[in-house]
C-alpha positions as protocol buffer text, in pm:
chain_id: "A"
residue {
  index: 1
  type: UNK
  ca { x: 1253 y: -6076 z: -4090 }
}
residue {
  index: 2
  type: UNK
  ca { x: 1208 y: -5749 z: -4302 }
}
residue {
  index: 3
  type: UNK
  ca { x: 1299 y: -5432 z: -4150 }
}
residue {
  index: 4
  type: UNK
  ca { x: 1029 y: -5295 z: -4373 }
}
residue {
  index: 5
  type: UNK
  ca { x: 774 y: -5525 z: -4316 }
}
residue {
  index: 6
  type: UNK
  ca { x: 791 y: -5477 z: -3907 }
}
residue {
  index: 7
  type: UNK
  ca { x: 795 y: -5157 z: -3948 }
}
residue {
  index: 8
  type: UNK
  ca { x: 454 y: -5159 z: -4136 }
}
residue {
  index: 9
  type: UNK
  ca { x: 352 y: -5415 z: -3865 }
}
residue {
  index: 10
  type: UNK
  ca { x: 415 y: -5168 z: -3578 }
}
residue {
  index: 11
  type: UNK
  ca { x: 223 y: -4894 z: -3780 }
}
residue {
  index: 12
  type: UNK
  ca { x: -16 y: -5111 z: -3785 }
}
residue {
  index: 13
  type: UNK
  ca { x: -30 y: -5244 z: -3411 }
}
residue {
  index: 14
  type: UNK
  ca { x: -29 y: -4874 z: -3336 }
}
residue {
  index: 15
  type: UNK
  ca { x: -343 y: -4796 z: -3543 }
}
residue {
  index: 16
  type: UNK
  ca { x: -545 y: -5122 z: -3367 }
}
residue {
  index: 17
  type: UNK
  ca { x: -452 y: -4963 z: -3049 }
}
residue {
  index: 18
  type: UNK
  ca { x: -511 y: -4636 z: -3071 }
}
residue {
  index: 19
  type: UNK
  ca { x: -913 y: -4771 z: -3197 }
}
residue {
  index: 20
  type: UNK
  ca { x: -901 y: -5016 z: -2917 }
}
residue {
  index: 21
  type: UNK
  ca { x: -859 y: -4692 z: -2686 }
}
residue {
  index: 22
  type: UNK
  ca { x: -1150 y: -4501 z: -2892 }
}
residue {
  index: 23
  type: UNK
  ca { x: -1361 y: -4832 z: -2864 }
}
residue {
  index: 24
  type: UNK
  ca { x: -1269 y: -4827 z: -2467 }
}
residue {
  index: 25
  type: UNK
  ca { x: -1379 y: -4490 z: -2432 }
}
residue {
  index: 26
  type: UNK
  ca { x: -1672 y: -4521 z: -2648 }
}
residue {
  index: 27
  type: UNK
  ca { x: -1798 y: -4834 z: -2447 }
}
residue {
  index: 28
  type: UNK
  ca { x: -1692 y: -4671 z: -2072 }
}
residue {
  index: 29
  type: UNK
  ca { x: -1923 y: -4397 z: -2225 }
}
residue {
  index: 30
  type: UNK
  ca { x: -2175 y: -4639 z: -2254 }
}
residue {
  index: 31
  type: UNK
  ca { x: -2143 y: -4800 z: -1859 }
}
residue {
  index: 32
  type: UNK
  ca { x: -2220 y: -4454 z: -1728 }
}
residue {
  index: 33
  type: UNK
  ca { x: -2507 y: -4376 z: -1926 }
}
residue {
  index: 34
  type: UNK
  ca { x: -2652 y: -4700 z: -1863 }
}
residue {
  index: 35
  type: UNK
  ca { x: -2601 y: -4631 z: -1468 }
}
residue {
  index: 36
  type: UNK
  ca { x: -2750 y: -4292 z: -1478 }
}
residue {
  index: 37
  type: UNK
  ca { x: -3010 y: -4382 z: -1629 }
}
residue {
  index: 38
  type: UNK
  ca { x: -3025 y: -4684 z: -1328 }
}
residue {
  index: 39
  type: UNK
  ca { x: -3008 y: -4992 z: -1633 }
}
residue {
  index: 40
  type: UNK
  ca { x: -2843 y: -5292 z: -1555 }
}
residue {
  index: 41
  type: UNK
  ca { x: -2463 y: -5237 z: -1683 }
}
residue {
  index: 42
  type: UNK
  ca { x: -2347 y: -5563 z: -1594 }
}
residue {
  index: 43
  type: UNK
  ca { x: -2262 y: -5744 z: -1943 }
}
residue {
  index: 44
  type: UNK
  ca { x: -2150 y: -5350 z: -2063 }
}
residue {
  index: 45
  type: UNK
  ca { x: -1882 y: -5347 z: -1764 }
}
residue {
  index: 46
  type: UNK
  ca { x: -1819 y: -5710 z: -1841 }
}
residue {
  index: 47
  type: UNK
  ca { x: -1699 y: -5620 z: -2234 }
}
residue {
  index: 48
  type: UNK
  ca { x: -1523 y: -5346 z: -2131 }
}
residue {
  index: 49
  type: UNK
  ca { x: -1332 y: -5561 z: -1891 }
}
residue {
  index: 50
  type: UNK
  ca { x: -1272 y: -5755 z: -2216 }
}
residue {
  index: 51
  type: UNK
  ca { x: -1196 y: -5517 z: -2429 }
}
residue {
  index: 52
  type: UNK
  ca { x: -888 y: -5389 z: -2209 }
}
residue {
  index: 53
  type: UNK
  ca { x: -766 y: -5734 z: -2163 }
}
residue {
  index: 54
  type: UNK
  ca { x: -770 y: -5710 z: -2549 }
}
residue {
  index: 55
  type: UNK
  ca { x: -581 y: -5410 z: -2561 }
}
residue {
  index: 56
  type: UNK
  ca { x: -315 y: -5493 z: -2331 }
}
residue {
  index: 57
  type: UNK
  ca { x: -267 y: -5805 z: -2579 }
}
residue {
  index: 58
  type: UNK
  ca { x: -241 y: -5575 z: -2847 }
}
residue {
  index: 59
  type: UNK
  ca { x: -3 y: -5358 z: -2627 }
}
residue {
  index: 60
  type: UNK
  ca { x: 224 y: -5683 z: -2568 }
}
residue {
  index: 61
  type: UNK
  ca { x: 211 y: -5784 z: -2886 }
}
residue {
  index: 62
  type: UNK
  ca { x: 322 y: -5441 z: -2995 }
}
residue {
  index: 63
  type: UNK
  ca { x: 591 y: -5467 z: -2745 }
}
residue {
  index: 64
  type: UNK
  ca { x: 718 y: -5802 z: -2939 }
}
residue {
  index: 65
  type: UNK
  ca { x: 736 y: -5589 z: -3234 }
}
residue {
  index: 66
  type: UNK
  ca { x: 961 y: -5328 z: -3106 }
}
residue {
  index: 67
  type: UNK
  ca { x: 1173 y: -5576 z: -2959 }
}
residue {
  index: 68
  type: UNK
  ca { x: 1172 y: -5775 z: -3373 }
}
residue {
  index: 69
  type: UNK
  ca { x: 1294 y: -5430 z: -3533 }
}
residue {
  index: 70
  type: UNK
  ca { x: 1577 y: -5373 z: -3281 }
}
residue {
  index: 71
  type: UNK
  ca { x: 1715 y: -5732 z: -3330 }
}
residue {
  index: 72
  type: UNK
  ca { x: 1725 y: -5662 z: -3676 }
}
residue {
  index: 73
  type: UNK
  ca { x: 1846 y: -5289 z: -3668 }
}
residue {
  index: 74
  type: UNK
  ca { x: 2118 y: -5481 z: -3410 }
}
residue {
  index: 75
  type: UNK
  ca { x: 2152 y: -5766 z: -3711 }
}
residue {
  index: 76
  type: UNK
  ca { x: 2245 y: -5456 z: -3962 }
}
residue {
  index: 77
  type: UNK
  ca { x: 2554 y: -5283 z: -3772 }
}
């Protein structure tokens, strides 16, 4: 386990979430156009429902990250 290497992990995990939260607006966007406009929004609601269950993964696996670095910044002392 590279301190450098979860470090670049966690930028990363933070760039996939910060989309995933563009992508969430974007599609929530979406659900209330598609209501106004009286369309059927059921399979729109349904990916957003998706699509936060995928984020919170992201958000957990994040989480696991964090946790990775400070056992090795722990490991270093």
């Amino acid at each position: 386990m590279d301190l450098e290497q979860q470090l670049g992990n966690l930028r990363l995990a933070d760039e996939h979430i910060a989309r995933g939260r563009r992508l969430i607006e974007h599609q929530l966007q979406t659900v209330h156009k598609l209501k106004l406009k009286g369309d059927d929004a059921d399979s729109a609601i349904t990916l957003l429902q998706e699509m936060r269950v995928s984020l919170e993964a992201m958000m957990e696996h994040r989480a696991v990250i964090e946790e990775t670095i400070a056992m090795i910044r722990i490991g270093k002392r």
